[in-house]
Structure formats: C-alpha cells, structure tokens
KOLFI-347981 format. One record per atom (N, C-alpha, C, CB): x, y, z; atom name; residue in one letter; residue number from 1. Coordinates in steps of 0.02 Angstrom, whole numbers, plus 50000, padded with zeros to 5 digits. Glycine has a CB too. Example, Ala and Ser with C-alpha at 12.3 -4.5 7.8 and 13.67 -1.06 7.14 Angstrom:
BEGIN
<r x="50660" y="49716" z="50390" a="N" r="A" k="1"/>
<r x="50615" y="49775" z="50390" a="CA" r="A" k="1"/>
<r x="50660" y="49835" z="50390" a="C" r="A" k="1"/>
<r x="50565" y="49776" z="50452" a="CB" r="A" k="1"/>
<r x="50642" y="49888" z="50354" a="N" r="S" k="2"/>
<r x="50684" y="49947" z="50357" a="CA" r="S" k="2"/>
<r x="50645" y="50002" z="50394" a="C" r="S" k="2"/>
<r x="50704" y="49970" z="50286" a="CB" r="S" k="2"/>
//
This chain:
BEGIN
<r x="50043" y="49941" z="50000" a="N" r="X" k="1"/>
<r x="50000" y="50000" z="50000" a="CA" r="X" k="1"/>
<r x="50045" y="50062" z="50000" a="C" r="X" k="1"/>
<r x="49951" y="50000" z="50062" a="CB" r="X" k="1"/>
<r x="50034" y="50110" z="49938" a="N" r="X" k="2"/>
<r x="50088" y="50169" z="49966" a="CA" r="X" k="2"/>
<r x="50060" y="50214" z="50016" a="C" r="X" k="2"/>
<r x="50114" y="50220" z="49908" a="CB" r="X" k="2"/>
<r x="50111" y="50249" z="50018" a="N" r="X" k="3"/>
<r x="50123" y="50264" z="50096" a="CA" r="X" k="3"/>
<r x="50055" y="50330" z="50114" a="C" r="X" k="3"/>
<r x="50224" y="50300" z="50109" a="CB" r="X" k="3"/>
<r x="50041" y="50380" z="50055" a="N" r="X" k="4"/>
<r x="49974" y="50412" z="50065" a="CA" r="X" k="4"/>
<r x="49920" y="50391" z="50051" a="C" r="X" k="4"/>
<r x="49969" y="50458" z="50041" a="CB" r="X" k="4"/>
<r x="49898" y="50321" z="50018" a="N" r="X" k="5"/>
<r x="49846" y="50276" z="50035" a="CA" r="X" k="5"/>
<r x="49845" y="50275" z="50093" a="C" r="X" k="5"/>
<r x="49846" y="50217" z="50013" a="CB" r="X" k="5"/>
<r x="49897" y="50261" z="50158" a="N" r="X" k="6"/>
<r x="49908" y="50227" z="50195" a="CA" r="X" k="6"/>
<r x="49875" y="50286" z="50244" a="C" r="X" k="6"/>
<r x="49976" y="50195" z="50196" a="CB" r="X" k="6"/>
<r x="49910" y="50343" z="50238" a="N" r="X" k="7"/>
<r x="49896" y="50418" z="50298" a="CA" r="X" k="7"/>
<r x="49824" y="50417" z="50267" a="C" r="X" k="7"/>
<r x="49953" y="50516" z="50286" a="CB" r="X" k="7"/>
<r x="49793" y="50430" z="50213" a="N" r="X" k="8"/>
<r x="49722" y="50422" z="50212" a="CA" r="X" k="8"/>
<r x="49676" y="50383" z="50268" a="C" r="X" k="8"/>
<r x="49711" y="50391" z="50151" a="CB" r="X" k="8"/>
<r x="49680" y="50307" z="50245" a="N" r="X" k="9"/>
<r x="49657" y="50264" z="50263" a="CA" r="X" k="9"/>
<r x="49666" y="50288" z="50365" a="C" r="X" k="9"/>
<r x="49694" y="50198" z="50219" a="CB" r="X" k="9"/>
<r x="49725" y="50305" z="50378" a="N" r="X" k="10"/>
<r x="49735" y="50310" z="50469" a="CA" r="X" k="10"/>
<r x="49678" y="50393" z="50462" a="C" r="X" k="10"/>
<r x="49861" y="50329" z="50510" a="CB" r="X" k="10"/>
<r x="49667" y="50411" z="50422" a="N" r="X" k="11"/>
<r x="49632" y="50489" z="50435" a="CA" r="X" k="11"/>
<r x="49554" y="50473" z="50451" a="C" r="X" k="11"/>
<r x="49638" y="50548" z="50355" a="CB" r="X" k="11"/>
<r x="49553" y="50426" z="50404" a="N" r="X" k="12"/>
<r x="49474" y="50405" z="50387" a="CA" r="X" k="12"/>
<r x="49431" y="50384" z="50456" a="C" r="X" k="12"/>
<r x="49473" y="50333" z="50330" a="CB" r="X" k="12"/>
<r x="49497" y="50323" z="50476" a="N" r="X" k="13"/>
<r x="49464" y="50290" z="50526" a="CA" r="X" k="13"/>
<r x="49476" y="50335" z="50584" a="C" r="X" k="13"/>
<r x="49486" y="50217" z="50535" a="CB" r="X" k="13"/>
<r x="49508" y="50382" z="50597" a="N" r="X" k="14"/>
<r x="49505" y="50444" z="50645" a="CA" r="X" k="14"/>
<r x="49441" y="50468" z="50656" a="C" r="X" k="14"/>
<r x="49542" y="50502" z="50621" a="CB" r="X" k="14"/>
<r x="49418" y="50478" z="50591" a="N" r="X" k="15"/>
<r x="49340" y="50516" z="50578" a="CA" r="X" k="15"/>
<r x="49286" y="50461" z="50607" a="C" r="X" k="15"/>
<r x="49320" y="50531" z="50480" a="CB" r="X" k="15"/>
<r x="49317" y="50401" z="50581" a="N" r="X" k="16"/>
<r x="49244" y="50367" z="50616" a="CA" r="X" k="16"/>
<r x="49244" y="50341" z="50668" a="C" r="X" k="16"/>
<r x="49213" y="50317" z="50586" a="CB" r="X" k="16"/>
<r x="49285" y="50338" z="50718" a="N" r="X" k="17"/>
<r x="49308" y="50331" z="50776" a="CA" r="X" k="17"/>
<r x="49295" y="50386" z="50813" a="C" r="X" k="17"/>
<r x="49368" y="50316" z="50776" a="CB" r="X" k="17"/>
<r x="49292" y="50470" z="50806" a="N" r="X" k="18"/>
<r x="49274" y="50516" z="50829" a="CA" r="X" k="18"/>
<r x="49215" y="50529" z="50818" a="C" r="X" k="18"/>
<r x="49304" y="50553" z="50818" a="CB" r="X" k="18"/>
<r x="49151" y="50498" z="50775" a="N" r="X" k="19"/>
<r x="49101" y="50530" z="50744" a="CA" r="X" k="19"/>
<r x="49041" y="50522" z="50792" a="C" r="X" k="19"/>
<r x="49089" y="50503" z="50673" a="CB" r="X" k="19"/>
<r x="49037" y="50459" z="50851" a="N" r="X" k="20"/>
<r x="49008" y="50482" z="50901" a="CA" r="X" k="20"/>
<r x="48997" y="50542" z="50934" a="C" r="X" k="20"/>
<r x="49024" y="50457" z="50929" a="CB" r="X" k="20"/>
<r x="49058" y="50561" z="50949" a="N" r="X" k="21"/>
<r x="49086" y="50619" z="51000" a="CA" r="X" k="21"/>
<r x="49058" y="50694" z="50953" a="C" r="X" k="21"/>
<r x="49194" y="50612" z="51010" a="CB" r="X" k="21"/>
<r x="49047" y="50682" z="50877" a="N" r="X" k="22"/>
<r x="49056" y="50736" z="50825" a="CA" r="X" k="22"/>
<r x="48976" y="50755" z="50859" a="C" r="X" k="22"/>
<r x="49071" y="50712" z="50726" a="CB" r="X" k="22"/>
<r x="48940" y="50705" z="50828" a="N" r="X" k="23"/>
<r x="48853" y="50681" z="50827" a="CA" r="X" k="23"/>
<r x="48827" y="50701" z="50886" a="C" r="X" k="23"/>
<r x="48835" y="50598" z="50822" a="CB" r="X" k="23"/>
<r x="48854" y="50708" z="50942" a="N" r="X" k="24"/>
<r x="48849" y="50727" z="51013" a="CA" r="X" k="24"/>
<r x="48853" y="50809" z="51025" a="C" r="X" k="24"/>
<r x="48910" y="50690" z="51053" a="CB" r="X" k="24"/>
<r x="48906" y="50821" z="51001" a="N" r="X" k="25"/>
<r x="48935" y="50885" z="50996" a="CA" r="X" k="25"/>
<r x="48881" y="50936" z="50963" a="C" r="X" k="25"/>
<r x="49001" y="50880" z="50953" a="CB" r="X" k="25"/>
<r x="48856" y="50918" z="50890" a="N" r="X" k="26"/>
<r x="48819" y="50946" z="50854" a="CA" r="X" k="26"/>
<r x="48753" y="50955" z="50879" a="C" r="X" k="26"/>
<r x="48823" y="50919" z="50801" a="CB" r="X" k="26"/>
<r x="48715" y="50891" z="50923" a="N" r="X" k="27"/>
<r x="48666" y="50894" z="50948" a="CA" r="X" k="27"/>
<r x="48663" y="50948" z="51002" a="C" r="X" k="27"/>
<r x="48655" y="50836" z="50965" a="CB" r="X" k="27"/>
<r x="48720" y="50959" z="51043" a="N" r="X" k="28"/>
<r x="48710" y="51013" z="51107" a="CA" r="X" k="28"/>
<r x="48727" y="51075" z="51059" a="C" r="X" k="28"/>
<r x="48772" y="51003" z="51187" a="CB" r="X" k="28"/>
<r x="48763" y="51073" z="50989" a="N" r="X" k="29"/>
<r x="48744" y="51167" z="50978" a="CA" r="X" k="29"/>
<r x="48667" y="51162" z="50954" a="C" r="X" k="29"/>
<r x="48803" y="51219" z="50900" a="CB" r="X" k="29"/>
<r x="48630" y="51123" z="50911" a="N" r="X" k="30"/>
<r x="48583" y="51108" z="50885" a="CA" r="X" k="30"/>
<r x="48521" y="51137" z="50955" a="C" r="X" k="30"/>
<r x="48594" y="51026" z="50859" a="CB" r="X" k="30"/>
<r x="48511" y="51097" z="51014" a="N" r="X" k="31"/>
<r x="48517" y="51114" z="51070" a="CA" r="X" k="31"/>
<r x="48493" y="51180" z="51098" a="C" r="X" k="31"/>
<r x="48571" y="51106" z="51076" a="CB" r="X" k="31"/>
<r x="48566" y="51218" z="51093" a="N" r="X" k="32"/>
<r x="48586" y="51294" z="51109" a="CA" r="X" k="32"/>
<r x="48549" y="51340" z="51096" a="C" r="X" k="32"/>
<r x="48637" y="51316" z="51080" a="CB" r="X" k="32"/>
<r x="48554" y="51318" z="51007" a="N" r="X" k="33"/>
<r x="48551" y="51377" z="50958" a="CA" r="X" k="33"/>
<r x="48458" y="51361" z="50976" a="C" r="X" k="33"/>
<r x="48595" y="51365" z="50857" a="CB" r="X" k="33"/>
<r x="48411" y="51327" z="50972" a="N" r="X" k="34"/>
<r x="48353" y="51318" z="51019" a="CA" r="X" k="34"/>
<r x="48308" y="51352" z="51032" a="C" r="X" k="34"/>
<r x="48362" y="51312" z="51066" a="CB" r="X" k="34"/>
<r x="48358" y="51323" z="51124" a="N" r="X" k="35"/>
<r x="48332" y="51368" z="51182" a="CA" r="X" k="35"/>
<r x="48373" y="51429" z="51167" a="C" r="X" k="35"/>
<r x="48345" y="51339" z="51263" a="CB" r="X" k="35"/>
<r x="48401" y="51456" z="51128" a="N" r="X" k="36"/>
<r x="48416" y="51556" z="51119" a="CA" r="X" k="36"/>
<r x="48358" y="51592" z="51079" a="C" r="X" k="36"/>
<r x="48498" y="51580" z="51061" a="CB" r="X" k="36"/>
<r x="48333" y="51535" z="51040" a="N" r="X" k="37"/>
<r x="48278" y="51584" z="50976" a="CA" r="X" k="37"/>
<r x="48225" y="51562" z="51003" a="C" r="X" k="37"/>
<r x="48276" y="51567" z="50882" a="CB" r="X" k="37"/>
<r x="48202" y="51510" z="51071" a="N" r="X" k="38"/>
<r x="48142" y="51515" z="51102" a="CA" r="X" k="38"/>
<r x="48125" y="51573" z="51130" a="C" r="X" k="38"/>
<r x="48137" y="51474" z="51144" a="CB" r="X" k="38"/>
<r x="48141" y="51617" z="51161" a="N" r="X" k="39"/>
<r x="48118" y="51696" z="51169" a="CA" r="X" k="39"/>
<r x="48105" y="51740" z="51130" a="C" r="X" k="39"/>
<r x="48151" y="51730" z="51195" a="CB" r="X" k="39"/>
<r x="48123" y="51737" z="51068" a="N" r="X" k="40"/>
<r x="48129" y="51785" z="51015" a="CA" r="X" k="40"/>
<r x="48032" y="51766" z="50985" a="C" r="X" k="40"/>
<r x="48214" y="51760" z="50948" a="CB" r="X" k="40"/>
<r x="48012" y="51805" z="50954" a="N" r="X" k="41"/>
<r x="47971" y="51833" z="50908" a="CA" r="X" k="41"/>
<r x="47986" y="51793" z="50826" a="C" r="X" k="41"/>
<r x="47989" y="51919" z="50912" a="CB" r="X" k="41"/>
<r x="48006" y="51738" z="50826" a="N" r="X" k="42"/>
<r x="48027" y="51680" z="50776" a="CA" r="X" k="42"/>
<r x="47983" y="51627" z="50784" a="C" r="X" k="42"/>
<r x="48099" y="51652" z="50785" a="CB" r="X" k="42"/>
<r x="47992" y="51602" z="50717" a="N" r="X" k="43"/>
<r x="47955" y="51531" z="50725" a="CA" r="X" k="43"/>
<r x="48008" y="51496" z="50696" a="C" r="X" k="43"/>
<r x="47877" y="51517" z="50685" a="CB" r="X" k="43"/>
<r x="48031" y="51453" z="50719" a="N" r="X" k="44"/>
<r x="48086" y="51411" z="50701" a="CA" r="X" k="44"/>
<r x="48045" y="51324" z="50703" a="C" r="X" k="44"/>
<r x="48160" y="51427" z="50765" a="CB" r="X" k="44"/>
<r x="48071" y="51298" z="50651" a="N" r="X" k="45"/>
<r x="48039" y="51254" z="50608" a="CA" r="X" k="45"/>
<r x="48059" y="51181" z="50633" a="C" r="X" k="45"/>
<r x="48058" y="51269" z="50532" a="CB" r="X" k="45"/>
<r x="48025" y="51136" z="50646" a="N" r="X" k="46"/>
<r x="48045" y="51063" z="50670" a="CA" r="X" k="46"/>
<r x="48097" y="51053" z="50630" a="C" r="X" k="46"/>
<r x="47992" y="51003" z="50664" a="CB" r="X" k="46"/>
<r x="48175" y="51016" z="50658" a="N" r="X" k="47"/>
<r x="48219" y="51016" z="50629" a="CA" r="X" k="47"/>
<r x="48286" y="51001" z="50678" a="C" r="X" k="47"/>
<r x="48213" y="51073" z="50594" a="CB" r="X" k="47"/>
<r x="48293" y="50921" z="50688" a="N" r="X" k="48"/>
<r x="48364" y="50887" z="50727" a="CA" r="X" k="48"/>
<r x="48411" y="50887" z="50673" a="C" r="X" k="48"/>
<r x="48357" y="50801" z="50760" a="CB" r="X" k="48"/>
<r x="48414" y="50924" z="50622" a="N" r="X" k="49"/>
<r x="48474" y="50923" z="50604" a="CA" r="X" k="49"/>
<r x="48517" y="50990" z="50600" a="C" r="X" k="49"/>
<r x="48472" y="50893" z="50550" a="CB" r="X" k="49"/>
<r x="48580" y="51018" z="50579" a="N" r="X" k="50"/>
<r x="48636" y="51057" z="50563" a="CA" r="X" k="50"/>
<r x="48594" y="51120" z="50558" a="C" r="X" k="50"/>
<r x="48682" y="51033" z="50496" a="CB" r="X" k="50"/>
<r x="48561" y="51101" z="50495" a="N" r="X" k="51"/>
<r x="48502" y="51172" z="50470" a="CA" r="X" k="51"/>
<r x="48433" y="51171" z="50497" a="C" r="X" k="51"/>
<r x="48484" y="51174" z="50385" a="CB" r="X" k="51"/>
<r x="48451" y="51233" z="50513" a="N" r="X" k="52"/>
<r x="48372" y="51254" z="50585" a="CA" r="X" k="52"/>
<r x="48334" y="51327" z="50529" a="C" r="X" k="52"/>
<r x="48422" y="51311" z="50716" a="CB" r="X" k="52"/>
<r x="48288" y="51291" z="50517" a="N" r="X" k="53"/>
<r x="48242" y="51334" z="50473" a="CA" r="X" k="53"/>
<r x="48215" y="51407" z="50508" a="C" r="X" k="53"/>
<r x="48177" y="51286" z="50454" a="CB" r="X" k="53"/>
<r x="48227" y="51462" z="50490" a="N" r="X" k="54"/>
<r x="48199" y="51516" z="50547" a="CA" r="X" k="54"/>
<r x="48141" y="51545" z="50485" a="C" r="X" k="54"/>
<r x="48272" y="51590" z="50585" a="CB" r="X" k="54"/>
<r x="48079" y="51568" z="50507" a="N" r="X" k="55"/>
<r x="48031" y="51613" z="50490" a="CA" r="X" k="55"/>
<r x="48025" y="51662" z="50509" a="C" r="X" k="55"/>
<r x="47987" y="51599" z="50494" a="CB" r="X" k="55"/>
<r x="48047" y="51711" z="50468" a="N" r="X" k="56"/>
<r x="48067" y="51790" z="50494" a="CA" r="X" k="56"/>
<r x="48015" y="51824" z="50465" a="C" r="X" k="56"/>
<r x="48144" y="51826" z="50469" a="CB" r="X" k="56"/>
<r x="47934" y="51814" z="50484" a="N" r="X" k="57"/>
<r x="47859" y="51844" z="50439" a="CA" r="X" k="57"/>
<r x="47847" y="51896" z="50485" a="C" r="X" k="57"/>
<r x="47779" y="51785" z="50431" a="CB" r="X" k="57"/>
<r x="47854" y="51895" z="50549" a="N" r="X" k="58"/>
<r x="47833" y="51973" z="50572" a="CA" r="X" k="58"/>
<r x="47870" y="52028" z="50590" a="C" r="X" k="58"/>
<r x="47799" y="51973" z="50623" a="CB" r="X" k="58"/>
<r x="47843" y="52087" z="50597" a="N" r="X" k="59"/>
<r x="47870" y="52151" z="50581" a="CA" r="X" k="59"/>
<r x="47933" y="52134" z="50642" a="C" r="X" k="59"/>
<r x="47810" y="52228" z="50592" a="CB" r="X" k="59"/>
<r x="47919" y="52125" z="50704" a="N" r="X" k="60"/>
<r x="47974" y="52120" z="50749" a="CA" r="X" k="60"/>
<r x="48020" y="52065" z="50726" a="C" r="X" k="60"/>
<r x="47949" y="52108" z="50820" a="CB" r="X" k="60"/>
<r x="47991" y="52022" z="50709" a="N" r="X" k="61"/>
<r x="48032" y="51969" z="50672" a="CA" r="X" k="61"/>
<r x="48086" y="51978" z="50643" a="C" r="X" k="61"/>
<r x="48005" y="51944" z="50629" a="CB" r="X" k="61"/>
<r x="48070" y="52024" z="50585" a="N" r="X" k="62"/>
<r x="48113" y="52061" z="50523" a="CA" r="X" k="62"/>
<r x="48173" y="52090" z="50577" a="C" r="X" k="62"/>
<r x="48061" y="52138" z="50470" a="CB" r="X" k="62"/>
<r x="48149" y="52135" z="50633" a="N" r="X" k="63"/>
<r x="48188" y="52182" z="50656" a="CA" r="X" k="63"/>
<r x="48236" y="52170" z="50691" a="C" r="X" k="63"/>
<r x="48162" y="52220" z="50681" a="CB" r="X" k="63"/>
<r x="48216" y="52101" z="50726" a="N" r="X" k="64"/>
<r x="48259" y="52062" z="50787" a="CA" r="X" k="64"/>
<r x="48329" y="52032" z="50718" a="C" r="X" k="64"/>
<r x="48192" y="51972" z="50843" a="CB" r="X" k="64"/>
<r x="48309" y="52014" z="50670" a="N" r="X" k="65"/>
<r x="48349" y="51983" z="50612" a="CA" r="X" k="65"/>
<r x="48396" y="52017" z="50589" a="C" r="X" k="65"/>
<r x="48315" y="51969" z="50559" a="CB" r="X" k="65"/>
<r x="48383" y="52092" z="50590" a="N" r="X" k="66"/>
<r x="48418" y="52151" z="50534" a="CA" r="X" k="66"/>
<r x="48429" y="52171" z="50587" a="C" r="X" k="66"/>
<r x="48382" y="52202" z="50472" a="CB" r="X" k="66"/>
<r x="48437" y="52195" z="50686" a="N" r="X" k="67"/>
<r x="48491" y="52213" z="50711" a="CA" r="X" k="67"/>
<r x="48534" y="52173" z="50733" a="C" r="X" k="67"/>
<r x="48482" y="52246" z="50747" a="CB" r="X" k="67"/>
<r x="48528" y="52095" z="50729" a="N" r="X" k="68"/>
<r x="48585" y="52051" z="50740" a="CA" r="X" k="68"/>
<r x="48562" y="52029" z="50816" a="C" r="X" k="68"/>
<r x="48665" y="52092" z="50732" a="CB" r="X" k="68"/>
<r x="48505" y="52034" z="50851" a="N" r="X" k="69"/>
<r x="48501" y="52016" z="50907" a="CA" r="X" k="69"/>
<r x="48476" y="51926" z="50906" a="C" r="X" k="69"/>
<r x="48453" y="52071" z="50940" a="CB" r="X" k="69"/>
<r x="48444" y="51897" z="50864" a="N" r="X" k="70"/>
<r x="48438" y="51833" z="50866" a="CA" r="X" k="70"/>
<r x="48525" y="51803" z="50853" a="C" r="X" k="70"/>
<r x="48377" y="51810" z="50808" a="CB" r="X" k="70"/>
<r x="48546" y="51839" z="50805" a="N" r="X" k="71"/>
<r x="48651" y="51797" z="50815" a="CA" r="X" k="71"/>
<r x="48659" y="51796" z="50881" a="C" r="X" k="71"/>
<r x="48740" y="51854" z="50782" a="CB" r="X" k="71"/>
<r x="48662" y="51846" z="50921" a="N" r="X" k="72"/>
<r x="48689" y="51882" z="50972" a="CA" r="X" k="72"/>
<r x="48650" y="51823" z="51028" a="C" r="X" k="72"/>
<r x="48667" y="51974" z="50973" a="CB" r="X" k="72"/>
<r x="48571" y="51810" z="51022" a="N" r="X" k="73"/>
<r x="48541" y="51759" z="51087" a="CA" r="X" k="73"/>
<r x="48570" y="51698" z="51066" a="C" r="X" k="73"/>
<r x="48449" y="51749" z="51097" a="CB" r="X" k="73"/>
<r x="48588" y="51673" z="51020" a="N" r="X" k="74"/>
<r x="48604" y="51597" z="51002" a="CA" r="X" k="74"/>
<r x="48669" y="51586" z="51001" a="C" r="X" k="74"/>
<r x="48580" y="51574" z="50937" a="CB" r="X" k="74"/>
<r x="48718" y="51638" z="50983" a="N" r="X" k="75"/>
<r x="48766" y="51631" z="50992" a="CA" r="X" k="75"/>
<r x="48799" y="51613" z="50921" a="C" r="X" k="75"/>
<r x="48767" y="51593" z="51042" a="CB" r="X" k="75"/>
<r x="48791" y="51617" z="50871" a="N" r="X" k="76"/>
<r x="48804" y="51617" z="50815" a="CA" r="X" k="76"/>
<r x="48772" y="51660" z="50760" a="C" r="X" k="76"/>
<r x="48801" y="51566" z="50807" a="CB" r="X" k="76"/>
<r x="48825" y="51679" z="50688" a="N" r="X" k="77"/>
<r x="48801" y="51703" z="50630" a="CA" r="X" k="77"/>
<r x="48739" y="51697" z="50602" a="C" r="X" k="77"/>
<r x="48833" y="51685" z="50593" a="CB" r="X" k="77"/>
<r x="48716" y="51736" z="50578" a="N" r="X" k="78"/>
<r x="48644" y="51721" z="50543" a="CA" r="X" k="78"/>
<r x="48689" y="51702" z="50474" a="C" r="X" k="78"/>
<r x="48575" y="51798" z="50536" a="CB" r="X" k="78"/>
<r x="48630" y="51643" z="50439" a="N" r="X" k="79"/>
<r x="48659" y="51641" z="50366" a="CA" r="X" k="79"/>
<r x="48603" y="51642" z="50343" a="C" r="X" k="79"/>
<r x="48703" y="51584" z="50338" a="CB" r="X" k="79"/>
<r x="48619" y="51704" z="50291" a="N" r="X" k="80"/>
<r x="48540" y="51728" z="50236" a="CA" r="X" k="80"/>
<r x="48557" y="51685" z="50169" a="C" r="X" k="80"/>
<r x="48532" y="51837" z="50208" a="CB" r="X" k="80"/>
<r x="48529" y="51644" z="50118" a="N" r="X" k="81"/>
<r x="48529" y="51641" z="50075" a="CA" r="X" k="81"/>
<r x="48497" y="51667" z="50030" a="C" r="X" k="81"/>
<r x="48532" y="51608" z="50075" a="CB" r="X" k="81"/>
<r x="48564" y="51686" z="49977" a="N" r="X" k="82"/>
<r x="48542" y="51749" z="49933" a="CA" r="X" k="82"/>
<r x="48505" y="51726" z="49851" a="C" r="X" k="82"/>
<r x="48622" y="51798" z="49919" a="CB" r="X" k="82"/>
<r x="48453" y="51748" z="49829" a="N" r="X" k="83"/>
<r x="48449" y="51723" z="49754" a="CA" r="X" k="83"/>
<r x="48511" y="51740" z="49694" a="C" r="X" k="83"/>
<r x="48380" y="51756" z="49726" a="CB" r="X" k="83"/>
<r x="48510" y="51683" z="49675" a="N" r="X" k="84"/>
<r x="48566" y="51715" z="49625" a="CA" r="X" k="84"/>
<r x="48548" y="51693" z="49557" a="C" r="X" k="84"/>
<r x="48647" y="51690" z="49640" a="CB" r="X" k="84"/>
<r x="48579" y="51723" z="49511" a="N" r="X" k="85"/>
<r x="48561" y="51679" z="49444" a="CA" r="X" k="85"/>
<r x="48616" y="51672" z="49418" a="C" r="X" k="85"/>
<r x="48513" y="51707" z="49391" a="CB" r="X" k="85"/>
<r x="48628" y="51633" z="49368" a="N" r="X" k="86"/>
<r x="48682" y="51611" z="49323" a="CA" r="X" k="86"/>
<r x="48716" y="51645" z="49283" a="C" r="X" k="86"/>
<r x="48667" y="51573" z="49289" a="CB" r="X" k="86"/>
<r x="48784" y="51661" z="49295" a="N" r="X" k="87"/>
<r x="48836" y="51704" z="49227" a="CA" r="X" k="87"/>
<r x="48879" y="51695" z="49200" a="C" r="X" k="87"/>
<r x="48863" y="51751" z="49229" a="CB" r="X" k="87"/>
<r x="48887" y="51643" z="49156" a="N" r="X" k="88"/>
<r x="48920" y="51592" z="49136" a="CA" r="X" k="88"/>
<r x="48954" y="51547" z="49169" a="C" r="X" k="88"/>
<r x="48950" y="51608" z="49104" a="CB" r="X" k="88"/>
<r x="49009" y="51561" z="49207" a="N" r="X" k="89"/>
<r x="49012" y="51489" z="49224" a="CA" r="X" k="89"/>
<r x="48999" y="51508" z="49314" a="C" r="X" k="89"/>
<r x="49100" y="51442" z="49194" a="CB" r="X" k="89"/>
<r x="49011" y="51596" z="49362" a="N" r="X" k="90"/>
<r x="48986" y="51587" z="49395" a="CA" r="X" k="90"/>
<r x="48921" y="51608" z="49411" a="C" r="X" k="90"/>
<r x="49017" y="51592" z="49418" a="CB" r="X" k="90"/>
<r x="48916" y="51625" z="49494" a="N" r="X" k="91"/>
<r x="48850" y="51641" z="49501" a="CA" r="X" k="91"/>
<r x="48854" y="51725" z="49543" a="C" r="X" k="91"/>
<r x="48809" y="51572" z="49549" a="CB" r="X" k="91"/>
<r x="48802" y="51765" z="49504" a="N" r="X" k="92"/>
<r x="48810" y="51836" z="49535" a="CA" r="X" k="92"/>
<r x="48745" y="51847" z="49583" a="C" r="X" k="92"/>
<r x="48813" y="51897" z="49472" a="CB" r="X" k="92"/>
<r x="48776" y="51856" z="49638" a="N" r="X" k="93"/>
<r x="48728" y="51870" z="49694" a="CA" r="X" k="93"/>
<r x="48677" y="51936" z="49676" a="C" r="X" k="93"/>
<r x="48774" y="51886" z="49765" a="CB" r="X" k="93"/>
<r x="48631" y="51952" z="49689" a="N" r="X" k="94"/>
<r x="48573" y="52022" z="49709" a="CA" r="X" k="94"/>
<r x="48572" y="52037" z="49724" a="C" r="X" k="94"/>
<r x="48531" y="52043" z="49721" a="CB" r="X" k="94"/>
//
C-alpha cells in the first residue's frame, strides 16, 4: 500500500472513531442555538438536524433579524441565502 493511501486510510478511521463524539457535539449546539431563539418573536421550524429553518414573517421578526440580536441570543452568525442567477460559468449574487 503506498504510503498516502496509507495516511488516508489512518485519517478516515480517525473520523469514524470520533464521529460519536462529533454527533453529540452537534446535537448540544443544535440544542443551544434552540433554547436562544425560544424567546425571540421567531418561528423556528421542526428540525434535529445542522440546518434550523427560521421564519422571519413578522414586523418584529424582520427587526430582531436586521439588528443582529437573534446571532447575538444563540450565539452564532445568521446565514441569509441569497437568490442568484447564472453568469456563465459563475453565480452573481442580488
């Protein structure tokens, strides 16, 4: 076996040997991030996984979103996804 097959193969099984501990980990920010947007003026969407759906429909909603105070209770970035359309080979944001 050469020898970076070899460091692969020891990387891999690192990953799946740690992926308990990963799966655990993700669940308590999953968790976190929660109980921070349970006080807020959000409706946040059934969802045990990574991506936590937020509904930002009312006026306070909007506002808690656009001064950064729901990042700020959860403890992490907001991520907005932007529409984009196609320009040849990349993509130009709106």
């Amino acid at each position: 076996m050469p020898p970076a097959q070899a460091c692969a193969l020891q990387a891999a099984l690192r990953c799946v040997q740690q992926g308990d501990a990963l799966r655990s980990r993700l669940q308590q920010h999953i968790a976190r991030f929660r109980r921070g947007v349970a006080g807020l003026p959000l409706t946040l969407s059934a969802s045990q996984t990574a991506i936590q759906p937020l509904l930002v429909g009312t006026t306070s909603g909007r506002w808690i979103w656009r001064s950064g105070c729901a990042s700020r209770a959860c403890g992490s970035a907001p991520f907005v996804r932007r529409r984009c359309r196609r320009a040849g080979r990349g993509c130009v944001l709106r």
